[in-house]
gemmi code that builds the backbone of each chain (N, CA, C; Angstrom):
import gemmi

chains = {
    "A": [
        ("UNK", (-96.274, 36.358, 88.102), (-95.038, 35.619, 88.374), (-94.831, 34.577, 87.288)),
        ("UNK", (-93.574, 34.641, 86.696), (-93.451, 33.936, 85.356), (-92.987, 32.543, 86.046)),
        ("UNK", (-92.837, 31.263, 85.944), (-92.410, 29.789, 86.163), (-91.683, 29.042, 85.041)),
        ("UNK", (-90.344, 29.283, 86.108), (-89.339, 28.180, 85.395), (-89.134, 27.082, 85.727)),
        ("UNK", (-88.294, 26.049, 85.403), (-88.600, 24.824, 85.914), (-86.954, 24.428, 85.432)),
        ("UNK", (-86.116, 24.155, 86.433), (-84.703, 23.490, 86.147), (-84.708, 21.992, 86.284)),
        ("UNK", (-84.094, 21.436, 85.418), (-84.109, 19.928, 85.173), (-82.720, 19.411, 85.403)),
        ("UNK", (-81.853, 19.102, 86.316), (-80.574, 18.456, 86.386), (-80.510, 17.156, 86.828)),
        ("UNK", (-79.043, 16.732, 86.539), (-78.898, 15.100, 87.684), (-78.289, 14.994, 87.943)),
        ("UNK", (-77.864, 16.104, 88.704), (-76.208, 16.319, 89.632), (-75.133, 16.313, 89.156)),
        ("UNK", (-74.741, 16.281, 88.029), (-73.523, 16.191, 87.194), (-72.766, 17.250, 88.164)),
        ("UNK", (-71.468, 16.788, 88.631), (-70.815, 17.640, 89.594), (-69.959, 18.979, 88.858)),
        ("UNK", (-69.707, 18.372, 87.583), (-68.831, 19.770, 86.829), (-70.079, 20.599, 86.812)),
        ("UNK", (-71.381, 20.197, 85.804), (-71.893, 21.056, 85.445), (-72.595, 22.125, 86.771)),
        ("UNK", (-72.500, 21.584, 88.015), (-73.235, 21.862, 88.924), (-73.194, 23.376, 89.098)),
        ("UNK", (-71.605, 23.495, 89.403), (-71.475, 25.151, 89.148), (-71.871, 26.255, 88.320)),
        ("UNK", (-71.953, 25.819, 87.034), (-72.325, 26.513, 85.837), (-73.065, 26.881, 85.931)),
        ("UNK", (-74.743, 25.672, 86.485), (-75.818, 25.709, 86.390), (-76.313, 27.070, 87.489)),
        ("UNK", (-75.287, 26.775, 88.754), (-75.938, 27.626, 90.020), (-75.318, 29.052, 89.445)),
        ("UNK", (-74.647, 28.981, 89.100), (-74.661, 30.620, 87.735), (-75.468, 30.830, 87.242)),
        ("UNK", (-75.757, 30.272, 86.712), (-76.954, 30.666, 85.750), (-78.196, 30.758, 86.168)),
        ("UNK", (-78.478, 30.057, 87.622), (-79.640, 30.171, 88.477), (-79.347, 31.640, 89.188)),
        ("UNK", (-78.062, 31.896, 89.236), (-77.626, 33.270, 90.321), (-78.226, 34.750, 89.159)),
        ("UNK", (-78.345, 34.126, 87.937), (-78.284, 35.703, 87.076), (-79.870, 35.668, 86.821)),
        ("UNK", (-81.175, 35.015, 87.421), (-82.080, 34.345, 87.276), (-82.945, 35.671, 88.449)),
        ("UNK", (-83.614, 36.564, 88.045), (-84.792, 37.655, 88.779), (-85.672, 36.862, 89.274)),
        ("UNK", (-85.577, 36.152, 90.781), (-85.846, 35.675, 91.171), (-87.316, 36.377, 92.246)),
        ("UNK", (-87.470, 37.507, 91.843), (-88.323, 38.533, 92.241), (-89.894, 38.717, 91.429)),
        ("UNK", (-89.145, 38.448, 89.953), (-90.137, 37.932, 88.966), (-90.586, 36.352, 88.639)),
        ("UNK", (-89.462, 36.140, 89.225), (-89.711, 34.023, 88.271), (-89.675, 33.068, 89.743)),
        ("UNK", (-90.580, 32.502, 89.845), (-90.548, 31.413, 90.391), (-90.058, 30.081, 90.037)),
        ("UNK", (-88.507, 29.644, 90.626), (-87.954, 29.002, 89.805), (-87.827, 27.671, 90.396)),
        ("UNK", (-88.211, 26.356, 89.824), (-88.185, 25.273, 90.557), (-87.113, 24.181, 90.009)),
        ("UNK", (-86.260, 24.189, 90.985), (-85.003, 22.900, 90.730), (-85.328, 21.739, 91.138)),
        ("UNK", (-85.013, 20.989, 89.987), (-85.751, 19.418, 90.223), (-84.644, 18.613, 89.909)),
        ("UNK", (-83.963, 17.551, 90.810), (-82.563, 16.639, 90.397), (-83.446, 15.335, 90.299)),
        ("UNK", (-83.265, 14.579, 88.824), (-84.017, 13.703, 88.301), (-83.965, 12.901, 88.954)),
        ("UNK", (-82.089, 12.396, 89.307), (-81.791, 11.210, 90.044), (-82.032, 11.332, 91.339)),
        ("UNK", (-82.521, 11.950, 91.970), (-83.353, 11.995, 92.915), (-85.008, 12.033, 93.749)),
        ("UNK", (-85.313, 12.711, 92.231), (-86.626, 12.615, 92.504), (-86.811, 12.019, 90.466)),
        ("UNK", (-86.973, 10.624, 90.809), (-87.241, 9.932, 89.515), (-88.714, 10.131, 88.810)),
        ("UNK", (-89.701, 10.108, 89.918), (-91.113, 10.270, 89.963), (-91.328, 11.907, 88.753)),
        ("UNK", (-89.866, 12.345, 88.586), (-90.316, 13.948, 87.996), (-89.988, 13.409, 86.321)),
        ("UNK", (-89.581, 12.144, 86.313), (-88.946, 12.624, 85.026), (-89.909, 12.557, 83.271)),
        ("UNK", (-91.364, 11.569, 83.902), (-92.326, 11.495, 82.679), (-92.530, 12.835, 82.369)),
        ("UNK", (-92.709, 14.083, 83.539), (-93.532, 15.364, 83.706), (-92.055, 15.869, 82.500)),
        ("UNK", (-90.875, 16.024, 83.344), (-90.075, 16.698, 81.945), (-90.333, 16.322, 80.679)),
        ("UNK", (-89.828, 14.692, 80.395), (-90.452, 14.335, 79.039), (-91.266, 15.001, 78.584)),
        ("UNK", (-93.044, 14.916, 78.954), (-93.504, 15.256, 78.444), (-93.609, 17.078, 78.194)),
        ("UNK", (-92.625, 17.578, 79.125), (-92.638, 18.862, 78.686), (-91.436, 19.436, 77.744)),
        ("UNK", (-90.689, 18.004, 76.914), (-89.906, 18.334, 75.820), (-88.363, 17.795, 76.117)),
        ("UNK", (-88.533, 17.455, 77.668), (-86.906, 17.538, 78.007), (-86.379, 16.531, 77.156)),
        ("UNK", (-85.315, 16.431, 76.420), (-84.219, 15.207, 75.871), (-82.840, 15.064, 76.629)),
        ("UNK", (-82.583, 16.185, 77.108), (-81.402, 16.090, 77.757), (-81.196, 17.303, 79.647)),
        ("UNK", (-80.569, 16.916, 79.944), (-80.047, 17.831, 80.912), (-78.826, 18.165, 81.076)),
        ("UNK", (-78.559, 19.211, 82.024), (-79.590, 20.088, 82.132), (-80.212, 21.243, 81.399)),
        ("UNK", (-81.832, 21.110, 81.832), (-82.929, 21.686, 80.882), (-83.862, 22.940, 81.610)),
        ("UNK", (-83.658, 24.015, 81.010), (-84.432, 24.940, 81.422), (-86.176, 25.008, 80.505)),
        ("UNK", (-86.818, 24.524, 81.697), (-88.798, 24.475, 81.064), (-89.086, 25.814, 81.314)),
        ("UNK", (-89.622, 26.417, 80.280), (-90.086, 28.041, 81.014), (-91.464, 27.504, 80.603)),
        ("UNK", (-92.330, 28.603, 81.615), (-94.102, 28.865, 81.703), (-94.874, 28.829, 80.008)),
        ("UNK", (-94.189, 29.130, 79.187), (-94.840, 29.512, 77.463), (-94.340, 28.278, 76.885)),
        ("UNK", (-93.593, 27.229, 77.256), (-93.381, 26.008, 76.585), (-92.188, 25.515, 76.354)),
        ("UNK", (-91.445, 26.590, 76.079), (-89.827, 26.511, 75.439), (-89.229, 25.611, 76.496)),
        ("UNK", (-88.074, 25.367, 75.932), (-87.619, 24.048, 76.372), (-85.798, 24.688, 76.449)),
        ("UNK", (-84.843, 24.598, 77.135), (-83.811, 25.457, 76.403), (-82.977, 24.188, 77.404)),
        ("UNK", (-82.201, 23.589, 76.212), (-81.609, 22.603, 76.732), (-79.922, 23.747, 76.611)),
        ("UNK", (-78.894, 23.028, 77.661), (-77.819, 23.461, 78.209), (-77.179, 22.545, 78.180)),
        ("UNK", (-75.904, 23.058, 77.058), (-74.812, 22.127, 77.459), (-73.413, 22.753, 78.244)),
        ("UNK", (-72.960, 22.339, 79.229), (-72.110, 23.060, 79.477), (-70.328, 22.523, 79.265)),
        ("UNK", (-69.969, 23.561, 78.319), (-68.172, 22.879, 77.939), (-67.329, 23.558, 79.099)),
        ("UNK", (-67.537, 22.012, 79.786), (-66.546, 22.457, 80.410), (-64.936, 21.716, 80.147)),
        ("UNK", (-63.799, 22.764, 80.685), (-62.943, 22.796, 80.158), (-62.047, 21.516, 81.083)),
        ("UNK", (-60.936, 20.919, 80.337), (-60.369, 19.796, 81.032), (-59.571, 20.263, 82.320)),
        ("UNK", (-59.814, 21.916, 82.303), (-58.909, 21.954, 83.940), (-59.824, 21.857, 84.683)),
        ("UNK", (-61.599, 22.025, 84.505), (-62.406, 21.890, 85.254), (-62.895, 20.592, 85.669)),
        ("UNK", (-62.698, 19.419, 84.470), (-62.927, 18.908, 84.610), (-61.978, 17.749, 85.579)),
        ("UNK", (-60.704, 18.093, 85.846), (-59.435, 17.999, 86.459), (-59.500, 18.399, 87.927)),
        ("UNK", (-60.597, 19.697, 87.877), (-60.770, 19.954, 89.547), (-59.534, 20.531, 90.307)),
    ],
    "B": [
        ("UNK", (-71.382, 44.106, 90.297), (-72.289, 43.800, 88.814), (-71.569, 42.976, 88.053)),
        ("UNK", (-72.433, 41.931, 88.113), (-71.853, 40.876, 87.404), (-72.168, 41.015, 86.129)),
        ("UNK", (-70.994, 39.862, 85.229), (-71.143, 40.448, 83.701), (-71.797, 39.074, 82.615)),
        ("UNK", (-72.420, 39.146, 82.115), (-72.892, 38.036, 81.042), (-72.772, 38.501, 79.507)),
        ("UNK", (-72.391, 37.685, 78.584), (-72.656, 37.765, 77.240), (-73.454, 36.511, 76.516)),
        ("UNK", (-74.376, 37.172, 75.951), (-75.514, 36.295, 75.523), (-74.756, 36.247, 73.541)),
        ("UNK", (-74.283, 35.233, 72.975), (-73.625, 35.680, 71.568), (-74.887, 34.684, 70.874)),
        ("UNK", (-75.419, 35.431, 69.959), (-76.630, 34.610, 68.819), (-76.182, 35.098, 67.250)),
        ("UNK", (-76.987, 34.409, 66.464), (-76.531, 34.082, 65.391), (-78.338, 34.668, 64.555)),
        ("UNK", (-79.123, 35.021, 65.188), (-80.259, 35.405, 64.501), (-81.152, 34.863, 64.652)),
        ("UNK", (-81.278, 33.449, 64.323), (-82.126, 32.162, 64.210), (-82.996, 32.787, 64.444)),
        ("UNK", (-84.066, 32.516, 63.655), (-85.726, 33.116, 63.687), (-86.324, 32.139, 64.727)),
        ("UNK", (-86.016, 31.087, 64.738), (-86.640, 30.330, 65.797), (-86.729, 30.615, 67.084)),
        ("UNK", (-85.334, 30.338, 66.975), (-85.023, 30.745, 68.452), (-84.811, 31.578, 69.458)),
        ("UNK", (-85.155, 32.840, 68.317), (-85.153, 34.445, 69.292), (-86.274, 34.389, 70.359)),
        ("UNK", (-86.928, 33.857, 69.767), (-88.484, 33.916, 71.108), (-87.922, 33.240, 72.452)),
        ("UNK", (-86.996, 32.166, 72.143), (-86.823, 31.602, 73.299), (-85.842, 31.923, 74.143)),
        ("UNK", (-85.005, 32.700, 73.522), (-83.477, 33.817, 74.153), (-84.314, 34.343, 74.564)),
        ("UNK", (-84.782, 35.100, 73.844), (-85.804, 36.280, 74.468), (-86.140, 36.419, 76.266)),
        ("UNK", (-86.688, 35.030, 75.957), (-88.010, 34.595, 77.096), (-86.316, 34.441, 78.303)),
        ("UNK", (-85.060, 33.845, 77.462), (-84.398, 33.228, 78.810), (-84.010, 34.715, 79.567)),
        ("UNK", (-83.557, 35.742, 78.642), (-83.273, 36.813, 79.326), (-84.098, 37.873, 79.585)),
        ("UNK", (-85.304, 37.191, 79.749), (-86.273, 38.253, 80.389), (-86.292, 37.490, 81.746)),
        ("UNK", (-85.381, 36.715, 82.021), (-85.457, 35.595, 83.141), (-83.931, 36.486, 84.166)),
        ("UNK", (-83.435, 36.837, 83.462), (-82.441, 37.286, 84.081), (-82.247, 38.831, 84.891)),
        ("UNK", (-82.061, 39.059, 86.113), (-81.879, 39.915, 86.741), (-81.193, 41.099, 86.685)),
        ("UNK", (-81.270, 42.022, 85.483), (-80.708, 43.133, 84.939), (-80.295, 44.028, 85.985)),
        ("UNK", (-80.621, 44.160, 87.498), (-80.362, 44.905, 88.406), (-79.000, 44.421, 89.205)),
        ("UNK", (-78.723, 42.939, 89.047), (-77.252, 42.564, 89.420), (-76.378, 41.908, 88.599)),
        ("UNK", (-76.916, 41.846, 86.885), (-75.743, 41.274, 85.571), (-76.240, 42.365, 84.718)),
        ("UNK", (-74.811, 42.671, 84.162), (-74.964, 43.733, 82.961), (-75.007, 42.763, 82.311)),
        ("UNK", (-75.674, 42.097, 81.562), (-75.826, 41.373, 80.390), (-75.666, 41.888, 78.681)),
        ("UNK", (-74.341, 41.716, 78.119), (-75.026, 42.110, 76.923), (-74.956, 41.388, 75.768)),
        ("UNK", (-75.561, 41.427, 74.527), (-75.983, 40.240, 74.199), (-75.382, 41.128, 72.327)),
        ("UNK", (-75.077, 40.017, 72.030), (-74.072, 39.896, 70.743), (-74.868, 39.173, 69.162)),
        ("UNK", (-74.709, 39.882, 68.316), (-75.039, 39.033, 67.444), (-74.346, 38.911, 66.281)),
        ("UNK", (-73.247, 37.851, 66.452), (-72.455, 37.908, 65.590), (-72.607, 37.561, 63.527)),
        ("UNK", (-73.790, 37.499, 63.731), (-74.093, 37.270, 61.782), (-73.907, 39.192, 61.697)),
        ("UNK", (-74.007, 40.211, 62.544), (-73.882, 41.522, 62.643), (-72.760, 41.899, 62.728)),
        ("UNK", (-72.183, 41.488, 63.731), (-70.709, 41.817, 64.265), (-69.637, 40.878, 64.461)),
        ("UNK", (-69.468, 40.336, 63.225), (-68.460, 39.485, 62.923), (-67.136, 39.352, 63.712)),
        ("UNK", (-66.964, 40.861, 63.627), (-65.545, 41.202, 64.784), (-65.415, 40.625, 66.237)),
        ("UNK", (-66.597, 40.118, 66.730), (-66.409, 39.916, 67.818), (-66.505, 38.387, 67.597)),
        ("UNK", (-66.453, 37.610, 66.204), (-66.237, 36.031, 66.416), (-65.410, 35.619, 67.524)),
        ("UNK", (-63.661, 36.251, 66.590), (-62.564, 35.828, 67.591), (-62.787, 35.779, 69.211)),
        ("UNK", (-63.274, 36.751, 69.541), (-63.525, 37.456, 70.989), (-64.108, 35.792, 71.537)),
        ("UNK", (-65.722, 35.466, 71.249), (-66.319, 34.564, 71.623), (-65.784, 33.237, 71.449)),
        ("UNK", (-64.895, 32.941, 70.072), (-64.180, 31.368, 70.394), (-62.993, 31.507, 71.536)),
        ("UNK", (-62.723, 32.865, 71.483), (-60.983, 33.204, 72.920), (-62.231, 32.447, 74.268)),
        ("UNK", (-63.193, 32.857, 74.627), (-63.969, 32.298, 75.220), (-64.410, 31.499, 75.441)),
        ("UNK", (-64.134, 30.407, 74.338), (-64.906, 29.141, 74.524), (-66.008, 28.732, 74.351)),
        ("UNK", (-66.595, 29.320, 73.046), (-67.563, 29.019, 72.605), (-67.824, 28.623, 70.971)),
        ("UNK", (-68.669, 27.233, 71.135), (-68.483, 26.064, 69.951), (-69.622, 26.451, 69.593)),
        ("UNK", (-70.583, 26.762, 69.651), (-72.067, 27.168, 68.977), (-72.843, 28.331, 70.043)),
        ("UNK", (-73.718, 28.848, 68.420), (-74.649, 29.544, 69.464), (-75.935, 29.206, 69.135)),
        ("UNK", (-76.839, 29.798, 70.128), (-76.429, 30.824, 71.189), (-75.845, 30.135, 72.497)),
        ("UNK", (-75.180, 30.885, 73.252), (-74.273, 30.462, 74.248), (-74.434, 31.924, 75.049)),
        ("UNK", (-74.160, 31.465, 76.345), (-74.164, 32.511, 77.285), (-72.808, 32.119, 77.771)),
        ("UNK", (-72.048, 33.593, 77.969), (-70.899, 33.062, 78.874), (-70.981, 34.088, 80.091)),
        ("UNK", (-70.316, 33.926, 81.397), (-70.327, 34.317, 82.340), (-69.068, 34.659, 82.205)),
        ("UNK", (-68.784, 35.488, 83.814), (-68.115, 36.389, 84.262), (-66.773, 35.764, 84.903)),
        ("UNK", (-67.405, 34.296, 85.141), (-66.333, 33.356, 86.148), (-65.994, 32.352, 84.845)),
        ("UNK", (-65.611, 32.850, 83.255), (-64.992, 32.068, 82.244), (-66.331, 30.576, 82.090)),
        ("UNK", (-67.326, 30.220, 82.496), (-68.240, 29.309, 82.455), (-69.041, 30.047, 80.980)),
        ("UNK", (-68.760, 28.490, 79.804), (-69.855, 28.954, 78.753), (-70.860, 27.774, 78.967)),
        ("UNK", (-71.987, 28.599, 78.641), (-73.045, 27.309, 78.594), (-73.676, 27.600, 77.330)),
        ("UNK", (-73.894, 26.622, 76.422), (-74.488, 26.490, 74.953), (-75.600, 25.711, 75.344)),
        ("UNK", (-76.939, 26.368, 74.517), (-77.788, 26.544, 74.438), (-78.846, 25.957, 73.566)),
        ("UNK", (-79.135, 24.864, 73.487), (-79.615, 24.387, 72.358), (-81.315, 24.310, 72.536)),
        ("UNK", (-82.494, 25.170, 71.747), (-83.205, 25.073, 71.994), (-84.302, 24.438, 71.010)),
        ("UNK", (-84.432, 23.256, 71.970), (-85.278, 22.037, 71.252), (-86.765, 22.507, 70.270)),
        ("UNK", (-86.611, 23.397, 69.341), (-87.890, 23.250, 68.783), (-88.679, 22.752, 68.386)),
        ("UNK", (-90.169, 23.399, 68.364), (-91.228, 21.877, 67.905), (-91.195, 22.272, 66.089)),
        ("UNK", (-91.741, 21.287, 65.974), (-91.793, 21.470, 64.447), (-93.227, 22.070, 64.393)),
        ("UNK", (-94.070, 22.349, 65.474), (-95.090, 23.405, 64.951), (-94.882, 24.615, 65.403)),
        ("UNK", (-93.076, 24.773, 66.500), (-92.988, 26.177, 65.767), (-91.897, 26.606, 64.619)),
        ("UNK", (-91.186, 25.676, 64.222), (-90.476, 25.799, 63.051), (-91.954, 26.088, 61.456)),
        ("UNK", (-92.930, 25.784, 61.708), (-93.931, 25.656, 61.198), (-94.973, 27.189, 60.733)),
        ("UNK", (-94.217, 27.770, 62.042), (-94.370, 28.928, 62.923), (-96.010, 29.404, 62.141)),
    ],
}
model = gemmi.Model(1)
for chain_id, residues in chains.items():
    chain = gemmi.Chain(chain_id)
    for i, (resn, *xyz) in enumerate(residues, 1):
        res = gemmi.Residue()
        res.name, res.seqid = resn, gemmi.SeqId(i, " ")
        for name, pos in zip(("N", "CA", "C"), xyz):
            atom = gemmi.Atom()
            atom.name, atom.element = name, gemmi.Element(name[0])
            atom.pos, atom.b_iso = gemmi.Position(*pos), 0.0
            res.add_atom(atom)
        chain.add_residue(res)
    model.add_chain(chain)
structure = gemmi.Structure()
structure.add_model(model)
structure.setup_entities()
Protein backbone atom coordinates (compact mmCIF):
# COMPACT_ATOMS: atom_id res chain seq x y z
CA UNK A 1 0.00 0.00 0.00
CA UNK A 2 1.64 3.16 -1.33
CA UNK A 3 1.03 6.56 1.33
CA UNK A 4 0.00 9.83 0.40
CA UNK A 5 -0.32 12.55 2.53
CA UNK A 6 -2.67 15.79 1.53
CA UNK A 7 -1.72 19.07 3.07
CA UNK A 8 -4.59 21.87 2.88
CA UNK A 9 -6.10 24.91 4.94
CA UNK A 10 -9.44 25.00 3.80
CA UNK A 11 -9.17 27.50 1.18
CA UNK A 12 -12.91 27.29 0.11
CA UNK A 13 -12.31 27.83 -3.82
CA UNK A 14 -9.56 25.50 -3.84
CA UNK A 15 -11.57 22.97 -1.81
CA UNK A 16 -13.34 21.56 -4.78
CA UNK A 17 -10.46 21.13 -7.04
CA UNK A 18 -8.63 19.43 -4.40
CA UNK A 19 -11.68 16.78 -3.65
CA UNK A 20 -11.15 16.11 -7.54
CA UNK A 21 -8.22 15.34 -7.46
CA UNK A 22 -8.62 13.20 -4.27
CA UNK A 23 -11.77 11.55 -6.37
CA UNK A 24 -9.23 10.43 -9.40
CA UNK A 25 -6.85 9.08 -6.43
CA UNK A 26 -6.89 4.54 -6.42
CA UNK A 27 -7.79 4.58 -3.27
CA UNK A 28 -7.56 0.65 -3.32
CA UNK A 29 -3.81 1.06 -3.75
CA UNK A 30 -2.92 4.40 -1.74
CA UNK A 31 -3.65 5.11 1.57
CA UNK A 32 -4.40 8.63 1.52
CA UNK A 33 -4.25 10.96 4.52
CA UNK A 34 -5.96 14.55 4.55
CA UNK A 35 -4.56 16.81 6.98
CA UNK A 36 -6.21 20.70 7.28
CA UNK A 37 -3.23 22.65 8.85
CA UNK A 38 -5.55 25.24 10.30
CA UNK A 39 -6.95 22.80 12.13
CA UNK A 40 -4.73 20.51 13.19
CA UNK A 41 -1.62 23.07 13.68
CA UNK A 42 0.35 20.35 15.69
CA UNK A 43 0.81 18.78 11.77
CA UNK A 44 2.49 21.54 10.34
CA UNK A 45 6.55 21.09 11.57
CA UNK A 46 5.88 17.21 10.17
CA UNK A 47 4.93 18.89 6.55
CA UNK A 48 7.79 21.33 6.75
CA UNK A 49 9.97 19.02 7.39
CA UNK A 50 8.69 16.83 4.68
CA UNK A 51 9.33 19.78 2.07
CA UNK A 52 5.92 21.46 2.23
CA UNK A 53 6.31 25.47 1.24
CA UNK A 54 2.99 25.91 0.22
CA UNK A 55 -0.56 24.42 0.07
CA UNK A 56 -2.14 22.65 -1.01
CA UNK A 57 0.61 19.89 -1.03
CA UNK A 58 0.60 16.43 -2.12
CA UNK A 59 3.62 14.26 0.25
CA UNK A 60 3.88 10.90 -1.49
CA UNK A 61 5.67 7.66 0.41
CA UNK A 62 9.31 8.12 -1.93
CA UNK A 63 9.65 11.84 -0.83
CA UNK A 64 8.29 13.99 -3.61
CA UNK A 65 6.61 16.81 -2.61
CA UNK A 66 4.04 18.06 -5.50
CA UNK A 67 2.89 21.36 -4.56
CA UNK A 68 -0.71 22.53 -6.29
CA UNK A 69 -1.75 25.56 -7.36
CA UNK A 70 -5.11 25.84 -8.28
CA UNK A 71 -6.29 28.84 -11.03
CA UNK A 72 -9.14 29.32 -10.25
CA UNK A 73 -11.19 31.32 -12.47
CA UNK A 74 -12.97 34.78 -11.33
CA UNK A 75 -16.46 33.14 -11.95
CA UNK A 76 -15.33 30.65 -9.40
CA UNK A 77 -14.05 32.73 -7.49
CA UNK A 78 -17.47 34.89 -7.69
CA UNK A 79 -19.36 31.66 -6.63
CA UNK B 1 -15.50 7.56 -16.94
CA UNK B 2 -14.22 10.41 -15.99
CA UNK B 3 -11.71 12.36 -18.07
CA UNK B 4 -8.20 13.93 -16.99
CA UNK B 5 -5.35 15.50 -18.99
CA UNK B 6 -2.04 15.42 -17.46
CA UNK B 7 -0.02 18.29 -20.16
CA UNK B 8 4.11 18.16 -19.38
CA UNK B 9 6.80 19.71 -20.93
CA UNK B 10 9.56 16.80 -20.37
CA UNK B 11 11.43 18.14 -17.41
CA UNK B 12 13.88 15.44 -16.47
CA UNK B 13 13.24 16.25 -13.00
CA UNK B 14 10.12 16.05 -12.68
CA UNK B 15 8.97 13.00 -14.62
CA UNK B 16 9.68 10.79 -11.57
CA UNK B 17 7.33 12.77 -9.70
CA UNK B 18 4.27 12.89 -12.44
CA UNK B 19 5.06 9.59 -12.71
CA UNK B 20 4.63 8.64 -9.03
CA UNK B 21 1.31 11.25 -9.06
CA UNK B 22 -0.34 9.14 -11.75
CA UNK B 23 0.44 5.94 -10.58
CA UNK B 24 -1.78 7.48 -7.75
CA UNK B 25 -4.61 7.75 -9.93
CA UNK B 26 -7.43 5.30 -10.53
CA UNK B 27 -7.25 4.24 -14.25
CA UNK B 28 -10.43 2.03 -13.73
CA UNK B 29 -12.75 5.28 -13.23
CA UNK B 30 -10.48 8.38 -15.23
CA UNK B 31 -9.32 7.90 -18.68
CA UNK B 32 -6.42 9.94 -18.05
CA UNK B 33 -4.33 11.01 -20.83
CA UNK B 34 -1.34 12.69 -20.56
CA UNK B 35 0.23 15.21 -23.18
CA UNK B 36 3.52 16.33 -23.89
CA UNK B 37 3.56 19.31 -25.47
CA UNK B 38 7.61 20.02 -26.26
CA UNK B 39 6.15 16.77 -28.73
CA UNK B 40 2.91 17.93 -29.69
CA UNK B 41 2.94 21.42 -30.03
CA UNK B 42 -0.55 21.32 -31.67
CA UNK B 43 -2.18 20.75 -28.73
CA UNK B 44 -0.58 24.15 -26.99
CA UNK B 45 -3.71 26.12 -28.12
CA UNK B 46 -6.01 23.25 -26.87
CA UNK B 47 -4.35 23.48 -23.16
CA UNK B 48 -4.20 27.49 -22.80
CA UNK B 49 -8.40 27.25 -24.31
CA UNK B 50 -8.22 25.37 -20.93
CA UNK B 51 -6.61 27.34 -18.72
CA UNK B 52 -3.48 26.46 -18.30
CA UNK B 53 -0.40 28.92 -17.29
CA UNK B 54 2.37 26.28 -16.70
CA UNK B 55 3.20 22.83 -16.69
CA UNK B 56 2.74 20.27 -15.69
CA UNK B 57 -0.89 20.84 -14.91
CA UNK B 58 -3.64 18.42 -14.69
CA UNK B 59 -6.95 19.46 -15.88
CA UNK B 60 -10.19 17.76 -15.14
CA UNK B 61 -13.35 16.96 -16.63
CA UNK B 62 -15.43 19.63 -14.51
CA UNK B 63 -13.01 22.65 -16.45
CA UNK B 64 -10.76 22.64 -12.83
CA UNK B 65 -6.85 23.13 -13.76
CA UNK B 66 -4.52 22.46 -11.10
CA UNK B 67 -0.68 23.38 -11.78
CA UNK B 68 1.72 21.52 -10.39
CA UNK B 69 4.79 22.68 -9.13
CA UNK B 70 7.16 20.13 -7.93
CA UNK B 71 9.47 21.35 -5.25
CA UNK B 72 12.79 19.69 -6.04
CA UNK B 73 15.73 18.97 -3.87
CA UNK B 74 18.82 20.06 -5.18
CA UNK B 75 20.14 16.50 -4.49
CA UNK B 76 17.79 15.47 -6.98
CA UNK B 77 18.42 18.14 -9.49
CA UNK B 78 21.99 16.77 -8.61
CA UNK B 79 20.41 13.56 -9.63
Amino acid sequence: MKKATFYHAGCPVCVNAEQELLNLVDTSKVNLEVVHLGEHANRIPGAEDAGVKSVPALVLDNGSVLHINHGATMAQVKG
